[in-house]
N, C-alpha and C positions, 0 to 999 in steps of 0.2 A: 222747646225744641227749635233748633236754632235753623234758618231757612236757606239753605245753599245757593249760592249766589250765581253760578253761571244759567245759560238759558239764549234762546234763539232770537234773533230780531227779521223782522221787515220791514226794507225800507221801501220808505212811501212813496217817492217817485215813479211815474210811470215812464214803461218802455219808450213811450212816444215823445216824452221832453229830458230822456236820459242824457247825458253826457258823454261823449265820445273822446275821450282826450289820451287815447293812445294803450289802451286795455287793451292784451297785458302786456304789451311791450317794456321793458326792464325802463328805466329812467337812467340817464349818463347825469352825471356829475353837475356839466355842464347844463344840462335843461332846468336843474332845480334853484327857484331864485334863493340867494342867501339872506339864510333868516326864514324863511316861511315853512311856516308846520303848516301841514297838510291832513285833513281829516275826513273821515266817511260822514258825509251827513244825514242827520239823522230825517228827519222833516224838512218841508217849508209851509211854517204854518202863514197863514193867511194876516195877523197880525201878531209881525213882533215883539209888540211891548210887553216887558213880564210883568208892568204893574197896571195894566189891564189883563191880561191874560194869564195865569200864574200857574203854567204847565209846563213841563219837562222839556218839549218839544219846542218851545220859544225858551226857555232860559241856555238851552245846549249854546245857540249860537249869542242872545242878545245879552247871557251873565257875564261874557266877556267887556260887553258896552257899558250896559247900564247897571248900578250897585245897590245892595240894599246895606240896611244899617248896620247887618252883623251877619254875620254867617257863620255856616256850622264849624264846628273844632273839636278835633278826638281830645282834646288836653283841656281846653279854653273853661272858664269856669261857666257851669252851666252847660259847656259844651259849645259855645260859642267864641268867637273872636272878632275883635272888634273892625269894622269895615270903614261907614258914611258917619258913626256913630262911635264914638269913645267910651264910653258908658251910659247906660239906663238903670233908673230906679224908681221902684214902686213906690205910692202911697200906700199907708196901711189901711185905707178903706176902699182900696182898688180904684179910686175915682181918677185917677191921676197918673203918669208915667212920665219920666223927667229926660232926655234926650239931653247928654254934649256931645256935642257933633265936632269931627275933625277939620279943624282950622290948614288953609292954603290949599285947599282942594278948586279945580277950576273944570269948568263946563269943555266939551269938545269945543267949543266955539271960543272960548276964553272969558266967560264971565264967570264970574264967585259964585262957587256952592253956597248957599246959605240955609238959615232956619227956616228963611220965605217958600225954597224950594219943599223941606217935608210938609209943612202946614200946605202947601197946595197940593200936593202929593197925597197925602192921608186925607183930607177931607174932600178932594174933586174928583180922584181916582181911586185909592183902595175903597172908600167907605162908598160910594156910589155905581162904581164899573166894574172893578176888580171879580173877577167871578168868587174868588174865597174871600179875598176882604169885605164883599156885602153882609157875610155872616160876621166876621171878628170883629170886625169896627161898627158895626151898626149901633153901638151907642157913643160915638164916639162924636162929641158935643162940640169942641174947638179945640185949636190948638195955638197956645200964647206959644211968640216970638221974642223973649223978654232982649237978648242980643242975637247976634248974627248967627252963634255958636250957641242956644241955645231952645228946643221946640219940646214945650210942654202939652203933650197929649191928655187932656181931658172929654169925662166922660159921664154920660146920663146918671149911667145905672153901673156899678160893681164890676170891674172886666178884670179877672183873675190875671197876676200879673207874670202868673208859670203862663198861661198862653199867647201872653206879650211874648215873653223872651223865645217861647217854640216858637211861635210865626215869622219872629224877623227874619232869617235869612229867607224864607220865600214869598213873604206876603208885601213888603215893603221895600221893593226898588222904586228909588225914588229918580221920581222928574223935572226939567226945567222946568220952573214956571214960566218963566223967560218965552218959553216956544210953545207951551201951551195952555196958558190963561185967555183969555178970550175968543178963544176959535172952537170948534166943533170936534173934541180931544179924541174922540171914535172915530173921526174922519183926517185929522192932522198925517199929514204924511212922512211928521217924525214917528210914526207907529212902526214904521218899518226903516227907513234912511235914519236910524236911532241916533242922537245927541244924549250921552251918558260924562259920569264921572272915573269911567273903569280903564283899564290899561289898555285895549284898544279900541279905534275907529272903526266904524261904520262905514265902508268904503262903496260898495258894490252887491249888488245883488241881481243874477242873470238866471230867472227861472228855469227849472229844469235842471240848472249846470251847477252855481256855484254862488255864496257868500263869500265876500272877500273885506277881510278886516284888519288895518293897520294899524301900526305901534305908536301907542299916546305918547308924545316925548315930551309930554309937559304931566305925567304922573305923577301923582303925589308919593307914591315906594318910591323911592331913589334907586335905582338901578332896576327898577323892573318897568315892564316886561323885556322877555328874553328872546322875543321873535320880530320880526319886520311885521310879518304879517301870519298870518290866518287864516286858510283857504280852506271853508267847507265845502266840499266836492259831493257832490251829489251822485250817487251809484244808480247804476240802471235797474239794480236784482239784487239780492241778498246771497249773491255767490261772491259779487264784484268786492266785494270789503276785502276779503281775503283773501283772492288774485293782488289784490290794489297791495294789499302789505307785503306779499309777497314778491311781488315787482318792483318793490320799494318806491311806489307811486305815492303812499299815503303813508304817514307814519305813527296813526293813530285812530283805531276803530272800538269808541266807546259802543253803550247801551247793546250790547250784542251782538253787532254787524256782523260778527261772523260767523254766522249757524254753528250752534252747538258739534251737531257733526263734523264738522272741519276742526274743532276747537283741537283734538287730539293730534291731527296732521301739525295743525299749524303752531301750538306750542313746543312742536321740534325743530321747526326752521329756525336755521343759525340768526340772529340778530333780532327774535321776537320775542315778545315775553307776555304771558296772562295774568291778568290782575281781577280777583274777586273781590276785592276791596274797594271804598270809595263812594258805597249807594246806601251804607247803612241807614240813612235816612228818607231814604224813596223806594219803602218797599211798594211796592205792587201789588192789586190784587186782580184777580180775573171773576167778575162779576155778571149775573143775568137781569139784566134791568127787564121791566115787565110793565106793559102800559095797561094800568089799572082802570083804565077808563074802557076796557075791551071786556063785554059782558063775562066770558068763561073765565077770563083772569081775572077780573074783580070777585071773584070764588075762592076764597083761602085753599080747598079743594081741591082746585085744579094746580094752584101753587104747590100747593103740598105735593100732587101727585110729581110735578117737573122735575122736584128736589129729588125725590124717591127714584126720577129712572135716572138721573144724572151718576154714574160710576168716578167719583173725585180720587180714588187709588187710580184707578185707569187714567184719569186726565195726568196724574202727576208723574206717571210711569211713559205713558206711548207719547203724550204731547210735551212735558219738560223734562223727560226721561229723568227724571229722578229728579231734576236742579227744582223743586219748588216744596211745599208744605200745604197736604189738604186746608181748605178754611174752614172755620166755622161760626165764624162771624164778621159785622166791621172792624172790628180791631186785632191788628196781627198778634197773635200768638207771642212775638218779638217784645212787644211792649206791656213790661210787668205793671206798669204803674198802672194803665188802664184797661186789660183784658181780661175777660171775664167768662171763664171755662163751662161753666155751668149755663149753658143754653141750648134748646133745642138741638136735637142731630137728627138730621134727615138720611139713615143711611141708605146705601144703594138696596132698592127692596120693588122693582119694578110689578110685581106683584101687586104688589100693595099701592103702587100708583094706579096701576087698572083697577083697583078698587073703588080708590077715591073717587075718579073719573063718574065710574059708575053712578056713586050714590050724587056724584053732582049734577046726575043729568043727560051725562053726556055719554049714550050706548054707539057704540062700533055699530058703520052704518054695512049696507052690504059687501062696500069696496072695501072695509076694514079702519076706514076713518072717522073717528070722531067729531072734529071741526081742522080746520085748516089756519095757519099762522104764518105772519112774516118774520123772517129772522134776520137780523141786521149785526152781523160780526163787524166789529169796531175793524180798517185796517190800519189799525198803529203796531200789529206784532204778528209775527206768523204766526205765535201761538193763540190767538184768536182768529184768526182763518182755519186753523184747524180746528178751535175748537168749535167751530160753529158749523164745520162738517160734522162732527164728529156728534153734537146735541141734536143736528136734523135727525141720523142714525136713532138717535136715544129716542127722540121724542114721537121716532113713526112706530116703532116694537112696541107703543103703549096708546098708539093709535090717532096720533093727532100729526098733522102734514103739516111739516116749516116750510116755508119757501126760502130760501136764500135768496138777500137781497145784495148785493155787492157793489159799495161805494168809494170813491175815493174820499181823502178825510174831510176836505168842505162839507162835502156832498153827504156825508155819514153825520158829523155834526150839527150839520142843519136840519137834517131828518129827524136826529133824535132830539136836541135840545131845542128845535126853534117849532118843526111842525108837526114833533108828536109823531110821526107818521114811520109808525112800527109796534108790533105786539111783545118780540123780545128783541134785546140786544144786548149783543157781549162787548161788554166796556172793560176797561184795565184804570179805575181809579188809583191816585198816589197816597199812601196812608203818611203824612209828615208830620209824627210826631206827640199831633195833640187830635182829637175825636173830634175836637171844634173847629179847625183848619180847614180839614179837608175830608170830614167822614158826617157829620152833621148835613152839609148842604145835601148829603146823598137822599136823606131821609123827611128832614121839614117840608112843609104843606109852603105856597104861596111864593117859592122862588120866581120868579118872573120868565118871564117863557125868553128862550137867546140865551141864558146862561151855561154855558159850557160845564158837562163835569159837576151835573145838580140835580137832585129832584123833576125832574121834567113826565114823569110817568103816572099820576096824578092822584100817586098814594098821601093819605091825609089820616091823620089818625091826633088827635086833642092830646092823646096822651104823649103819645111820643114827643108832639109838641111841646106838651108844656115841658117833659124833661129837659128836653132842651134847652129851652127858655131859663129855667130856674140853673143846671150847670155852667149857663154862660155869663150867670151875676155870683157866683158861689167862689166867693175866696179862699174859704179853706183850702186844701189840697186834696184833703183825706176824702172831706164830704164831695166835693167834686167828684174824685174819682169813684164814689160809690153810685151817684146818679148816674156816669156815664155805666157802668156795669149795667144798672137797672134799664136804661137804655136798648143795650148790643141785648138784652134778652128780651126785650118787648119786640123790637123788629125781626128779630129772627122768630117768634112766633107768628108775627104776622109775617113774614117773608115779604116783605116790604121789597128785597132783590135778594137772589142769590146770592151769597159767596160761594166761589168754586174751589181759588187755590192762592195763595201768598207766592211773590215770587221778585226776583231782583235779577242783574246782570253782570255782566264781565266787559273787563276792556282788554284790548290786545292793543300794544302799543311797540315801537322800537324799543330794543333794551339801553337804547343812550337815550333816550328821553329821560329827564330828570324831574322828579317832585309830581310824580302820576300819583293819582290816588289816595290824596296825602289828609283828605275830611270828607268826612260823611256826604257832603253832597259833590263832589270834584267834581263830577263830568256836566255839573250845571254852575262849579263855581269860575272864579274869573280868570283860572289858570296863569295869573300875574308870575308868581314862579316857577311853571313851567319850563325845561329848557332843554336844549338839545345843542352841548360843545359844540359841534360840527359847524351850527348853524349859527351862535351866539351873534347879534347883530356886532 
């Protein structure tokens, strides 16, 4: 069942470091600099690097900078196309993957891309920082430099070479070494004033207001990019996207910006156009992480009970009005090669969650509460603000008191991934592809406390573990994808976290904008061909 793609955003900025730059006043001709696309911003996360940080929210702005070796492609064999990297191939005992790399490619600064750059890249950064590359490369033993143009990726143990080729385009933007070999690469202040290989520069970045990024004129595409520059505009509210398009302020509002609600208004304005295309490879899920180190939640019981008052028809009706698809486990529905229909279903039986309760222990005191919880809604989408109104409801009708805790994203990330300090919280993980990219780190024991978007809730179980272990040495295809099966149905028995609902977005862009939406991941790839006649440098 295939998962409709529009759906509501919020953006993260607050009121107090918003943007003022003439909302909603129409824009004359004359105010708009030539060449420059204008965009709603989505984030500003805290560190830009997508090859430390390997999330939506840092690629929107920095996949225009910095490049990885391949990226996605509705046509490209495999599904990819070739980027930093010209071709990869497997050894046939997975020990191995062979990198040529595109010749004449030159740094923002003007030194040569080379093989030096990936071999420090993959072994100082994805395999050590990377929040998903500590899982995918962690056997990842050295990488031979035999020429300039060539980086041979060797490895301990067996590393399936279908989850090389998924991970490239997100897992592997690669770095100068040049700028960060010997310095403190968490602390380098090219984290954010980014030095890449991509079609633009790193110009500018004014908290609260705006990223500002110019046009690489020493590009390796000949004739691209199509813009001067790049202005991500930071909105005060998630009303502003679509005033902004409408005033012809901004001429392009990906991941959502414009509340579903408006969606209908605003795909009638003369010179607008909606695109549901372009995310096929970030789908989204809306998850309840659960910190299992908190006595009633370490009760499969009281798990089971939360699943049971949770109404997931209701979530995908009143909170994505229709644009999402109930979950029923880590792996989207989407993806045939590894999802696995057959596992536990928690349906909506609130009944039956006051049962559980019961026999765990926990009787309705005389105020009618059971025990009391903090609840931590992730603020990266309004549909987790709502939903997190919406499960305090659920979760007080069967007698247990959430608090709502309300953070902005530092402040939210740090609580849940660095000090634990929360009993549930609604996260929106990225499913990309492969179960071992980005849906494994949800589940294994021992991820290290700071990693973003992982394990942090202090569920541990040998077995789940070792599935893991053993699919991420397993070459076959076949037999791979049946561990991970056996997998998605051992944590959904243990309810290690919820799944709630699958779900993805829309972009509303100018109708003369050209080449929107054109691979699976656009609104995170480098938008090299992007263009807008009007504005053509």
């Amino acid at each position: 069942m295939p998962i409709l793609l529009s759906r509501r955003s919020f953006l993260l900025a607050s009121a107090g470091t918003a943007l003022a730059l003439g909302l909603p006043h129409r824009v004359r001709a004359s105010e708009v600099p030539a060449g420059r696309l204008t965009v709603a911003a989505d984030s500003e996360p805290t560190n830009l690097n997508p090859a430390i940080v390997a999330s939506n929210g840092v690629f929107f702005v920095a996949s225009k900078v910095i490049e990885p070796l391949a990226e996605a492609d509705y046509n490209g064999p495999d599904g990819l196309a070739p980027k930093l990297a010209l071709s990869w191939e497997g050894a046939a005992d997975g020990k191995a993957v062979t990198f040529k790399l595109r010749p004449d490619v030159k740094w923002h600064d003007g030194k040569p891309f080379t093989s030096a750059d990936v071999a420090f890249s993959a072994l100082e950064v994805w395999k050590k920082l990377q929040n998903l590359g500590r899982v995918v490369f962690k056997d990842l033993d050295s990488v031979e430099t035999p020429d300039p143009l060539t980086a041979i990726l060797r490895f301990s143990a067996p590393t399936p070479f279908q989850l090389i080729r998924n991970c490239l385009p997100a897992l592997t933007s690669v770095l100068p070494k040049h700028v960060f070999a010997g310095t403190d690469i968490m602390k380098n202040p090219a984290n954010e004033k980014l030095i890449g290989t991509g079609p633009f520069k790193f110009a500018e970045h004014k908290p609260g207001e705006y990223y500002l990024l110019k046009r690489n004129e020493s590009y390796w595409a000949q004739g691209q990019p199509h813009f001067n520059e790049i202005l991500f505009k930071v909105l005060s509210d998630r009303q502003s996207a679509g005033a902004a398009l409408e005033a012809g302020e901004i001429q392009l509002a990906a991941f959502s910006a414009v509340p579903l609600a408006d969606l209908d208004r605003i795909s009638k304005v003369p010179g607008l156009k909606v695109y549901s295309t372009g995310y096929e490879a970030l789908i989204y899920q809306m998850i309840i992480e659960i910190n299992h180190t908190r006595k009633e939640l370490a009760d499969l019981r009281v798990r089971q009970a939360i699943a049971h008052a949770i109404d997931k028809g209701f979530v995908v009706q009143a909170i994505f009005r229709g644009y999402a698809t109930a979950a029923t486990g880590p792996v989207p529905q989407t993806d045939k090669t590894f999802y696995n229909p057959d596992v536990e279903r928690y349906e909506f039986d609130p009944a039956k969650a006051e049962t559980l309760l019961d026999e765990a222990g926990y009787k309705k005191g005389a105020d009618g509460i059971r025990f009391h919880l903090k609840l931590l809604p992730a603020p990266f989408f309004n549909e987790t603000v709502q939903f997190g109104a919406y499960l305090r409801q659920a979760l007080a009708k069967i007698g247990v008191d959430a608090e709502i805790v309300s953070n902005d994203s530092p402040a939210h990330l740090k609580a849940v991934y660095t000090d634990h300090a929360f009993d549930l919280a609604v996260g929106t993980p990225v499913y990309r592809q492969d179960p071992a990219i980005s849906t494994t780190i949800l589940f294994q024991s021992g991820i290290p406390a700071g990693v973003p978007f992982s394990n942090q809730y202090g569920y541990a179980n040998p077995k789940t573990d070792a599935l893991i272990a053993s699919a991420a040495v397993e070459i076959d295809p076949e037999k791979r994808a049946e561990l991970y099966k056996q997998f998605q149905k051992l944590v959904v028995d243990d309810l290690a976290l919820i799944n709630v609902a699958e779900f993805s977005f829309i972009t509303v862009a100018s109708e003369n904008l050209q080449n929107v939406s054109n691979n699976p991941r656009w609104a995170v790839s480098s938008w090299a061909d992007t263009a807008l006649p009007e504005m053509a440098p």
